[in-house]
C-alpha positions in Angstrom: -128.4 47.3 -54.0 -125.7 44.7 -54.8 -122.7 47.4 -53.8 -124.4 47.9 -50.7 -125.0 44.6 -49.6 -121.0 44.0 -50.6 -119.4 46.5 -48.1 -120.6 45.2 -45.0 -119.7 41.8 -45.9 -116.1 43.2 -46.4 -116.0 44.9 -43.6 -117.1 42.1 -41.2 -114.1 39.8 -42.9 -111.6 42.6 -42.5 -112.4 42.8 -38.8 -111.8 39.2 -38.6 -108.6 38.9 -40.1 -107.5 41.9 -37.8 -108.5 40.4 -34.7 -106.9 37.1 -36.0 -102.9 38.8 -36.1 -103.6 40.3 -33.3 -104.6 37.2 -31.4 -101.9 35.6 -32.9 -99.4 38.3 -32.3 -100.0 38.3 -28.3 -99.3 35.0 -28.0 -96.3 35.4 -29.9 -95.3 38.2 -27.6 -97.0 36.7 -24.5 -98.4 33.4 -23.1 -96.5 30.7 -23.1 -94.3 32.5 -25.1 -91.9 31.6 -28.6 -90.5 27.5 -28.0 -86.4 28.3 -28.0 -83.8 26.0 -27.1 -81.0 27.6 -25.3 -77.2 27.8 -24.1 -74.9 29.6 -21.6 -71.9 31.4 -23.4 -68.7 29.6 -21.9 -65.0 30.8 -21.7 -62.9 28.4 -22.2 -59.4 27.5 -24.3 -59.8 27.1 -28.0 -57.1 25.5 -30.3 -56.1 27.5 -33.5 -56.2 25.2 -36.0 -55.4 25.1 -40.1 -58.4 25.0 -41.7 -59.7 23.1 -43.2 -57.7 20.1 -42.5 -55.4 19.3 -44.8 -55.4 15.4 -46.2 -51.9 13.6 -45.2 -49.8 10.8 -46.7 -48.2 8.5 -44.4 -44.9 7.9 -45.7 -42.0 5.7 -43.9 -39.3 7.0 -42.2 -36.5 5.3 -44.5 -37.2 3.1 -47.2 -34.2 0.5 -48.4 -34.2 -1.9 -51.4 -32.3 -4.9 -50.6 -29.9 -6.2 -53.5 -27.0 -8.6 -53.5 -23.6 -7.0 -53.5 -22.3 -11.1 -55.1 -24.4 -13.3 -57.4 -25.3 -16.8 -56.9 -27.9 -19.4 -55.2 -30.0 -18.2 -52.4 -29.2 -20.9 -50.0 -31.4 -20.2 -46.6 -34.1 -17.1 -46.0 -34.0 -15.9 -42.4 -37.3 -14.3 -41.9 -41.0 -14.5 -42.3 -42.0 -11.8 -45.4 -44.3 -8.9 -43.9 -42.3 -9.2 -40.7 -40.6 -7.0 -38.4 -37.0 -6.8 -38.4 -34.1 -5.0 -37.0 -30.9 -4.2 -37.5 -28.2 -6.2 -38.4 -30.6 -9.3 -38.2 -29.2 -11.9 -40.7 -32.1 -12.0 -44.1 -30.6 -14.3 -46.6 -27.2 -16.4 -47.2 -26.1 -16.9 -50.2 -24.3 -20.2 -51.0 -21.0 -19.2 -49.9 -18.9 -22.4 -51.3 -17.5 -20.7 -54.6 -16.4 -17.8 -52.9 -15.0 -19.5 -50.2 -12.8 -21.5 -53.0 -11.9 -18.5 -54.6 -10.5 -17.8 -51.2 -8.2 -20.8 -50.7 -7.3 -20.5 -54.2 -6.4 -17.0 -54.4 -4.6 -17.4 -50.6 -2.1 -20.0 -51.5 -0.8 -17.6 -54.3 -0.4 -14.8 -52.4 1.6 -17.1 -50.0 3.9 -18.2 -53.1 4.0 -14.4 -53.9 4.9 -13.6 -50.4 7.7 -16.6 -51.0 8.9 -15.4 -54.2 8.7 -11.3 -53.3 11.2 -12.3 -50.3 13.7 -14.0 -52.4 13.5 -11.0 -54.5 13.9 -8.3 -52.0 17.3 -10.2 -50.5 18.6 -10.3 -54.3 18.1 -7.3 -54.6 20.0 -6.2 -51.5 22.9 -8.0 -52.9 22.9 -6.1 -55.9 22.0 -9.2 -58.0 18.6 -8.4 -59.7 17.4 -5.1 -60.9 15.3 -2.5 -59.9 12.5 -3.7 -62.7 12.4 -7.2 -61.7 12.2 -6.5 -58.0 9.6 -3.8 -58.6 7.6 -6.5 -60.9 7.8 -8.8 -57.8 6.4 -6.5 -55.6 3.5 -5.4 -57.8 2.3 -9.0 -58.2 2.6 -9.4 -54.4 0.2 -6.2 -53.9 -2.2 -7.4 -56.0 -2.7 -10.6 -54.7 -3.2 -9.1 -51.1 -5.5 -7.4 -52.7 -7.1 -10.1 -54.1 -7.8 -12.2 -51.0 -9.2 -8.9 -49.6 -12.0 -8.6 -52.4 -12.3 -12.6 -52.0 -12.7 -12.0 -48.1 -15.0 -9.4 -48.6 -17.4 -10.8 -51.4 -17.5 -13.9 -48.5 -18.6 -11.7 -46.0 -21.3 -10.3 -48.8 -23.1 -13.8 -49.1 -24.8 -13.0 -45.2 -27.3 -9.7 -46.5 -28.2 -8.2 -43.1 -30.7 -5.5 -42.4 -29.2 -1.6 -42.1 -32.6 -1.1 -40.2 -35.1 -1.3 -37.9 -38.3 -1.6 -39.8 -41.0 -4.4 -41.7 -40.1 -6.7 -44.6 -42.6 -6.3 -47.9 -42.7 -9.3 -50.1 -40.2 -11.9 -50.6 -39.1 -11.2 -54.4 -36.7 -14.4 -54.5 -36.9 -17.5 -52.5 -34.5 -20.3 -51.5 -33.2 -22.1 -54.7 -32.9 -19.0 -57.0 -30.1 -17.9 -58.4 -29.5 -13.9 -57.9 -27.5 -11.7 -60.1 -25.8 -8.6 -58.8 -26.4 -5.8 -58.3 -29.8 -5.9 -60.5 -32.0 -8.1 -58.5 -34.3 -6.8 -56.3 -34.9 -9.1 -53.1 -36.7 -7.6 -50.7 -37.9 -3.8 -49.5 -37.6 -2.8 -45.9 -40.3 0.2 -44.6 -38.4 2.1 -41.1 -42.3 2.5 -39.6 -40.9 3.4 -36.1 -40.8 6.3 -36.2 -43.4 7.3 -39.3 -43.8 10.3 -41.4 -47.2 12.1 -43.0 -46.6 14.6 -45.3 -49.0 17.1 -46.4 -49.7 20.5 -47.8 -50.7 24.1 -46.2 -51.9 27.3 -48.4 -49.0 30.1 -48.4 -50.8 32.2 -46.4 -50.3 30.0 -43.4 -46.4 30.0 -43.8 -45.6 33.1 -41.7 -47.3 32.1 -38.8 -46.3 28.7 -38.9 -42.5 29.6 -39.2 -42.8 32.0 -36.3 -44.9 29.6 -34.2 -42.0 26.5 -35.1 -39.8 29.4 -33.6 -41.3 29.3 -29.8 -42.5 25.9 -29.4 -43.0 22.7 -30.9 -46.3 22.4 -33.1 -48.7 19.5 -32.5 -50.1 17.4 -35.3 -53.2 14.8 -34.9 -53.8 12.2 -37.7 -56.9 10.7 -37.6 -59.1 8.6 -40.9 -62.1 6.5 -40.2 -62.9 4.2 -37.8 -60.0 5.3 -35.7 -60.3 4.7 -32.0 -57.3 7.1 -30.6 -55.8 9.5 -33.5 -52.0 9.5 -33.2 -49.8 12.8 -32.0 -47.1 14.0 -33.5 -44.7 17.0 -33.9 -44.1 19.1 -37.2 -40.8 18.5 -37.9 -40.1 20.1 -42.1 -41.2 22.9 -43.8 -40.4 22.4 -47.4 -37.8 25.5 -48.9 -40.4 26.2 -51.5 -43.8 27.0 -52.2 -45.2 25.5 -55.2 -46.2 28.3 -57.7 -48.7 26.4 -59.6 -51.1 25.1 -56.0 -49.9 28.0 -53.6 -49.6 25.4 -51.3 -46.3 24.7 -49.2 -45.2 21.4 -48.3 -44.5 19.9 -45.0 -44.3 16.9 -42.9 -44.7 15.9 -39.3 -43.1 12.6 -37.6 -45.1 10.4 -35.2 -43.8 7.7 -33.4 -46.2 4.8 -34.4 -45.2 2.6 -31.7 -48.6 1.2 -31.8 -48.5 0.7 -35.9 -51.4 3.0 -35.8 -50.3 4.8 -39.1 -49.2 3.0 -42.1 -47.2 3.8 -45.3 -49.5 5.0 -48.2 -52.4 5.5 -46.3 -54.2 9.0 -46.5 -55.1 11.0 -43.3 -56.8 14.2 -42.1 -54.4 16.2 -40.4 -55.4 18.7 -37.6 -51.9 21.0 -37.1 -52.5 23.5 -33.9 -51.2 26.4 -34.5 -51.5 28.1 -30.8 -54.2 28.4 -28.3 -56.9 30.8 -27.7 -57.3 31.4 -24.0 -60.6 32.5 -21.7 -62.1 32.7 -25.4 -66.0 33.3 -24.8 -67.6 30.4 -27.1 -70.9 29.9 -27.7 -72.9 27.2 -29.9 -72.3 27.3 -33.9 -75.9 27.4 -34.2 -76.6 30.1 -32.2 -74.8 32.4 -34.9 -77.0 34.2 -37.2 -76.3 36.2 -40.4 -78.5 39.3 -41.2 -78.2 42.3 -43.3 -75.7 43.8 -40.8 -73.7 41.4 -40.2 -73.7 38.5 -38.0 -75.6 38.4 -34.5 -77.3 36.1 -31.6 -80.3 36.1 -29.7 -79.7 36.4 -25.6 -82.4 35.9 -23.6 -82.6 38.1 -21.0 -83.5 38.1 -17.4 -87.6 38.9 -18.2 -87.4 35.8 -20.7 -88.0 38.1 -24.0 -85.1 38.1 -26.9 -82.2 40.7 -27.6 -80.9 40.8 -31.0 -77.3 41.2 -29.9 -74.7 41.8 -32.9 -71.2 40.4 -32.2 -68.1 39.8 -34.1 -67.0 36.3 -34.2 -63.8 34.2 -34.5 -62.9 30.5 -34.9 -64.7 27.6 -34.8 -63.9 24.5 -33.1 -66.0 21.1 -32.8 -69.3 23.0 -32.9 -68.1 25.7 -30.7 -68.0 29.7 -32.2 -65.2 32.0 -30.5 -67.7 35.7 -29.7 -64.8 38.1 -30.0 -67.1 41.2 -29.1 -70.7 41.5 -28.2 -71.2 39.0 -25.8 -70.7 38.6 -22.2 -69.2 35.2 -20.1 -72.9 33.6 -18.9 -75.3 35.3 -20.7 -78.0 32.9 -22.6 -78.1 32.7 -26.4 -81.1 30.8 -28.1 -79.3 27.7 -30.4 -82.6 26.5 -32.2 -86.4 28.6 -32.2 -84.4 31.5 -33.8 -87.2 31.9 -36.7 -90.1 32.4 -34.0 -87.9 35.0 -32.4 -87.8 39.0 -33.0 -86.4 42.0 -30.5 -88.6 41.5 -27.7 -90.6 38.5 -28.5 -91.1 36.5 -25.0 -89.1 33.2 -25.2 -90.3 29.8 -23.7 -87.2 27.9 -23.2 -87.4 24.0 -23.9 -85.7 20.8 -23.5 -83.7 18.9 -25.9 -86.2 16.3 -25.6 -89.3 18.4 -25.7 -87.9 20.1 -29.0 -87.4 17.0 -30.4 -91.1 15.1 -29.7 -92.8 18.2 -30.9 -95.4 18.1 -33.3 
């Protein structure tokens, strides 16, 4: 009695669940159809880029360590610290007083050596002093001019001018000190205008970078956070060796920083384009899917159901996948609703907005 009680009971609940899928796969199939957002495949130019970005370090053009060339009191600083200079701009004077003394001093006997050398040179036409004295004469002469030369030039050394255009760090002596040469470090100077960012590329990148270096001049974007307009520049060095240990080759591009944009030390991301990908068909990153055959998208075709479409894909840029085959300019692709979806399956294409406020 109980077993035949049982099986109608099952049977009734199996009917159920049947009709239940059933029900459920219609409106899956049919109705209002499987909520899908959507997007046209494009063609449009794509950038070939090194990926990922490398990370750059800004580095300045020229760098110069400013030292006295003569030792003695600082006696006047020209410039603010942290300013910008340029070149040939006086920076410091150094109290020029002993060296202009040395100067008198060391003039006046070269004029009494000028004196005596003459008197000598006339005696010695007259065959009445000899070759050694006359010589002796001479050589003191000589070495006085040269003398009054060093004396001029360690004078001219007390003004310390800048070799460069560029943007004072900090002020390592002040008015008042007394500065020995040549070991005293007074001041650096950073050339900013134009700037340098050096950074590093896997090997694998060299070849195509050298041939593209060949036909044109390759553009380089820094950019780091919170920039408003990233600076351009040009890639300018390939290092003459890859470093065995990394893999990695070195390079560097120069930017013109008129702005100050980019500053010594900082780190950047650097976007280096390579070349350019034209009429590339490009469709949503999302809209790419991964199965067991590869990759693929879902087009929507013109009765509103979804085709399973396997492509083979290229780059991506800013969101945007390059469809190298598979794919036709202006056919429709489903970006989000792709787990409701299957070969077939009626589509029900939404808003942004709609997708987002639903339940």
């Amino acid at each position: 009695m109980k077993n035949s009680t049982l099986i109608p009971v099952l049977a009734v609940m199996a009917a159920m669940l049947v009709n239940g899928c059933s029900g459920g796969a219609k409106k899956g199939a049919g109705g209002t159809g499987a909520p899908v957002l959507v997007a046209p495949a494009v063609v449009t130019n794509v950038p070939v880029l090194i990926n990922p970005p490398p990370v750059g370090h800004v580095m300045p053009y020229s760098t110069v360590t400013i030292r006295p060339q003569v030792g003695g009191v600082i006696s006047q600083v020209h410039f603010q610290e942290g300013s910008e200079v340029i070149s040939n701009q006086l920076l410091f004077t150094i109290d020029p007083r002993p060296m202009q003394a040395a100067l008198a001093h060391d003039r006046a006997q070269l004029e009494n050596a000028e004196i005596q050398f003459s008197r000598e040179q006339k005696l010695f036409d007259q065959k009445l002093v000899s070759q050694d004295e006359y010589d002796t004469s001479k050589a003191s002469r000589d070495a006085l001019v040269a003398t009054v030369q060093t004396d001029e030039l360690n004078l001219d050394f007390c003004e310390i001018r800048a070799p460069f255009d560029g943007r004072t760090g900090s002020l390592q002596f002040h008015e008042g000190n007394v500065v020995k040469a040549p070991d005293d470090t007074l001041l650096t100077i950073n050339q900013i205008h134009p700037i340098y960012v050096a950074f590093a590329v896997p090997e694998q990148y060299l070849p195509r970078i050298k041939k593209e270096m060949r036909e044109k001049t390759l553009k380089v974007v820094a950019t780091y956070q919170n920039m408003d307009v990233p600076p351009q520049g040009e890639l300018t060095f390939i290092d003459n060796t890859v470093d065995p240990t990394t893999a990695m080759i070195q390079l560097r591009a120069t930017f013109p920083n008129e702005d100050n944009t980019l500053w010594p030390g900082q780190f950047v991301q650097v976007v280096l384009t390579l070349s350019d990908l034209t009429n590339a068909i490009v469709v949503p990153s999302q809209a790419v899917q991964t199965g067991q055959n590869g990759q693929f998208v879902y087009v929507v075709k013109p009765d509103q159901t979804a085709e399973e479409r396997p492509v083979t894909i290229g780059i991506t840029y800013q969101g945007e996948t390059v469809v190298q085959s598979g794919l036709q300019t202006g056919e429709t692709v489903v970006t989000d609703g792709q787990l409701r979806l299957a070969p077939g399956v009626k589509v029900n294409i939404k808003s942004a907005l709609l997708s987002t406020n639903a339940p």
